[in-house]
PAVEX-43403 format. One line per field, with one value per residue (C-alpha): residue in one letter; residue number from 1; z, x, y. Coordinates in Angstrom, 2 decimals. Example, Ala and Ser with C-alpha at 12.3 -4.5 7.8 and 13.67 -1.06 7.14 Angstrom:
! residues 2
marnu a;s
zalo 1;2
Z 7.80;7.14
X 12.30;13.67
Y -4.50;-1.06
END
This chain:
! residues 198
marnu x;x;x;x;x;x;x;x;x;x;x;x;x;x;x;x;x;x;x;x;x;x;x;x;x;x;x;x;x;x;x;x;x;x;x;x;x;x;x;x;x;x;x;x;x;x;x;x;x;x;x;x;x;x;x;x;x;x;x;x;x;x;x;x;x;x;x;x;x;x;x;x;x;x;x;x;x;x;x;x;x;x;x;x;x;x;x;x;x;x;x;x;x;x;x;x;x;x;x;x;x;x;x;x;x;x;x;x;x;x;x;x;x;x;x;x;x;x;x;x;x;x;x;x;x;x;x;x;x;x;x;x;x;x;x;x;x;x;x;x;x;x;x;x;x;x;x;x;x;x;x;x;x;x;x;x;x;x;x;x;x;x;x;x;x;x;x;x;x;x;x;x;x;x;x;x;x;x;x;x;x;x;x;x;x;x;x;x;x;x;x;x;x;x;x;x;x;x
zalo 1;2;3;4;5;6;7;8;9;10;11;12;13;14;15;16;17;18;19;20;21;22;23;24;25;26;27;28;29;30;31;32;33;34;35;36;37;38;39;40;41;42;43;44;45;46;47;48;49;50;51;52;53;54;55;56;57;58;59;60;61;62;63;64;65;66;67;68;69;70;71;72;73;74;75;76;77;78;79;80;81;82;83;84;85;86;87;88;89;90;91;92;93;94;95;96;97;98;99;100;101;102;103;104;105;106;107;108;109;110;111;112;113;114;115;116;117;118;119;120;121;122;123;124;125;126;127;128;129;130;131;132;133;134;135;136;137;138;139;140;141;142;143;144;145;146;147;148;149;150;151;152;153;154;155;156;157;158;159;160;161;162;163;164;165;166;167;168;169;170;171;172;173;174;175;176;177;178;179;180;181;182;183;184;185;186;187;188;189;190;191;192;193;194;195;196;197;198
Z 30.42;30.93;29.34;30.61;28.22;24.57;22.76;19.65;17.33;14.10;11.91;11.51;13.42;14.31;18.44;19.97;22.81;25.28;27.10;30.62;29.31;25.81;23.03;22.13;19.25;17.14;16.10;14.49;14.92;11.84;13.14;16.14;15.51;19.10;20.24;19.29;21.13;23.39;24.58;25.98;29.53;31.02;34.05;33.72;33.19;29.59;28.66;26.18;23.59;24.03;24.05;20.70;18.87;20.23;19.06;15.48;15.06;16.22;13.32;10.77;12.33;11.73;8.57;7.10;8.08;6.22;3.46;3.82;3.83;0.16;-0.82;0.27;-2.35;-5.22;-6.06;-5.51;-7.19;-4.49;-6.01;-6.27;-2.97;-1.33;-2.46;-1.22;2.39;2.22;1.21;3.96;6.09;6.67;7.06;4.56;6.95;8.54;4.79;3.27;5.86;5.83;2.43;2.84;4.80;2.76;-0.64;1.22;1.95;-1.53;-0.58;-2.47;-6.08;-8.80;-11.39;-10.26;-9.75;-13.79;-15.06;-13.08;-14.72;-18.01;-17.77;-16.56;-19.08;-22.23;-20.85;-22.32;-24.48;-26.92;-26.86;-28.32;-26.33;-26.70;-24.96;-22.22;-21.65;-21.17;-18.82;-16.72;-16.66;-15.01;-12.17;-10.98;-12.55;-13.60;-17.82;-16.85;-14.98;-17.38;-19.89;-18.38;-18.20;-21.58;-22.73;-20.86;-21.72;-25.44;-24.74;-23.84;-25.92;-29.51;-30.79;-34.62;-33.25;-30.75;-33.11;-35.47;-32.70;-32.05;-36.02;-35.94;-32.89;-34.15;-37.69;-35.93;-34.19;-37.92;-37.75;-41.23;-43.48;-41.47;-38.48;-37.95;-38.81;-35.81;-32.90;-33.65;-33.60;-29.98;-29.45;-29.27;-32.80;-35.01;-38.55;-39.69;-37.58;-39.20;-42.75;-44.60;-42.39;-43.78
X -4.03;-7.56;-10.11;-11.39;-13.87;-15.70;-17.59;-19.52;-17.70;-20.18;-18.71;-20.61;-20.14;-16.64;-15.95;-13.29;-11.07;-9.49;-7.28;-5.69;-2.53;-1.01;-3.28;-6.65;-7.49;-10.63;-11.87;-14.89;-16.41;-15.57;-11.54;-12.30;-12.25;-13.05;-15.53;-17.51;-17.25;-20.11;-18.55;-15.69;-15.28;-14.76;-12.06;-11.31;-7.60;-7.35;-5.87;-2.28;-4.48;-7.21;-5.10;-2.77;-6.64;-7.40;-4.34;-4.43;-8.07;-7.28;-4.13;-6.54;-9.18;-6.01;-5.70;-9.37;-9.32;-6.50;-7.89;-11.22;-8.92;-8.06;-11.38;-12.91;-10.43;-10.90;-12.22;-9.31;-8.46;-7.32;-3.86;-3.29;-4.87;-2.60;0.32;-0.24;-1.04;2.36;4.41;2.88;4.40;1.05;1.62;-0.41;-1.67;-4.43;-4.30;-5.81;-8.58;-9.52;-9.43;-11.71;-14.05;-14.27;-15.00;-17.61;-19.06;-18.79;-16.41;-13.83;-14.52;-12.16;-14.78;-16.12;-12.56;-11.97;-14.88;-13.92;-10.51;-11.40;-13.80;-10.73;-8.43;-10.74;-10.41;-6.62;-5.90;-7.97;-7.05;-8.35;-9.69;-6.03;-4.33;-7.03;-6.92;-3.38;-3.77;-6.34;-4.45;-1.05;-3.01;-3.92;-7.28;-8.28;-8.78;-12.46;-13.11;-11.33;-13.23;-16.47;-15.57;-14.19;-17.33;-19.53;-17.17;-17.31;-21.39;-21.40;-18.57;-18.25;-15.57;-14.96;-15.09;-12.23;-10.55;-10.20;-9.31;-6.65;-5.98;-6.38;-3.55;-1.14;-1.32;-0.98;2.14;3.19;2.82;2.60;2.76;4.30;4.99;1.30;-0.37;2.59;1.16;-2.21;-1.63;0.38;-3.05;-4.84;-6.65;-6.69;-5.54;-8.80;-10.49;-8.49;-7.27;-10.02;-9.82;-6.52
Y 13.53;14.11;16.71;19.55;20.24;18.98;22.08;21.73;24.39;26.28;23.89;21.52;18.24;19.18;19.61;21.85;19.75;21.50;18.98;19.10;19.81;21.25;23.13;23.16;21.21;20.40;16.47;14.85;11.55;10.52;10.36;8.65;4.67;3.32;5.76;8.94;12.32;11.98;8.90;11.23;11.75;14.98;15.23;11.42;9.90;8.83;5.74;6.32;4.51;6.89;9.88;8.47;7.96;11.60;13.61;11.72;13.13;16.47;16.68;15.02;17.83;20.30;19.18;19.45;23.06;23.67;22.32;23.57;27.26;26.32;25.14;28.55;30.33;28.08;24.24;21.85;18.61;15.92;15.32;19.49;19.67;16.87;18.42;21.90;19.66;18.46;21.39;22.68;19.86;17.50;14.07;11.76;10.30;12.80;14.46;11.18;11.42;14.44;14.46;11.17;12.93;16.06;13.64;12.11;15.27;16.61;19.45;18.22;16.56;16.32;16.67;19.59;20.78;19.79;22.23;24.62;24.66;23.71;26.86;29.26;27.75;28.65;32.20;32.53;29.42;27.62;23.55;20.80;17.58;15.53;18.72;19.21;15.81;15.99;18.94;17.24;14.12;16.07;17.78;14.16;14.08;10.46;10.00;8.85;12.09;14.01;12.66;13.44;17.07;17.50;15.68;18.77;21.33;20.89;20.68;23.98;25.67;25.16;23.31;24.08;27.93;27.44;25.47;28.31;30.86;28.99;28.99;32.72;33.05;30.95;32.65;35.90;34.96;34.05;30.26;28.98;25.72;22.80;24.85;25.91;22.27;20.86;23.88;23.00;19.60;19.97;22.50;19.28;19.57;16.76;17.64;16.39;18.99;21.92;20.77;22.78;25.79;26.22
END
């Protein structure tokens, strides 16, 4: 194989390929190990090594536009983001480095990905920090990050006033006594935080 051509795309530092023979695929320095894309030789015999490190940076370069796709509809954590990848039928491989490459760049960032979520989520449910936590914590977000977020969500949003909206709903969907103090509890409220709102 050899390659006919190596074209700077509008994305930025990523290259379209167009290669003697099969598709046209797109790669970035960053998934080349051996060399970088001005190194590349145009109408010259490629080596099988050469052509192996090629084709895995155009699938990791297939990859990160995928991803990218997602990103442009809504922030992302890595572990919801590698999943979608692999439903899709992306090997971990490429997905870990694109995803790599698009942490580096700050495209992808769980924390940003937590406020963003914990700022949808208040929209319909009111939770304490245990429950959030908990939330975070199951879409792959690390406690530390998770904490972080909670930390800046609760900055901004007042706690003792979602605490008793979520009072308010349970009472209206005629929680009472023992029953109420257990949902508010599984809300993520300490009893502490609710005992004289009762």
């Amino acid at each position: 194989m050899f390659i006919k051509s190596v074209v700077p795309t509008s994305y930025s530092g990523m290259y379209k390929v167009e290669p003697s023979e099969g598709a046209v695929f797109y790669i970035r320095n960053e998934y080349l190990f051996s060399l970088c894309v001005d190194e590349l030789s145009i109408e010259e015999e490629l080596s099988d090594a050469l052509c192996n490190e090629l084709l895995d940076a155009g699938l990791a370069g297939a990859v990160e536009l995928k991803a990218v796709e997602y990103l442009a509809r809504a922030e992302q954590s890595r572990f919801g983001l590698s999943r979608k990848l692999f439903e899709k039928g992306y090997s971990k491989k490429y997905s870990d480095m694109a995803l790599d490459y698009l942490e580096k760049r700050g495209y992808l960032s769980d924390e940003r990905f937590a406020r963003a979520w914990l700022n949808t989520r208040r929209i319909n449910h009111y939770e304490g920090r245990s429950r959030l936590l908990a939330e975070l914590m199951s879409r792959g977000i690390s406690k530390e990050v998770s904490l972080v977020a909670i930390n800046a969500f609760f900055e901004e949003n007042d706690e003792e006033e979602i605490c008793r909206k979520a009072l308010e709903k349970l009472t209206k969907r005629g929680k009472s006594g023992e029953k109420l103090i257990a949902a508010m509890i599984q809300a993520g409220f300490p009893y502490k935080d609710f005992k004289d709102m009762l």
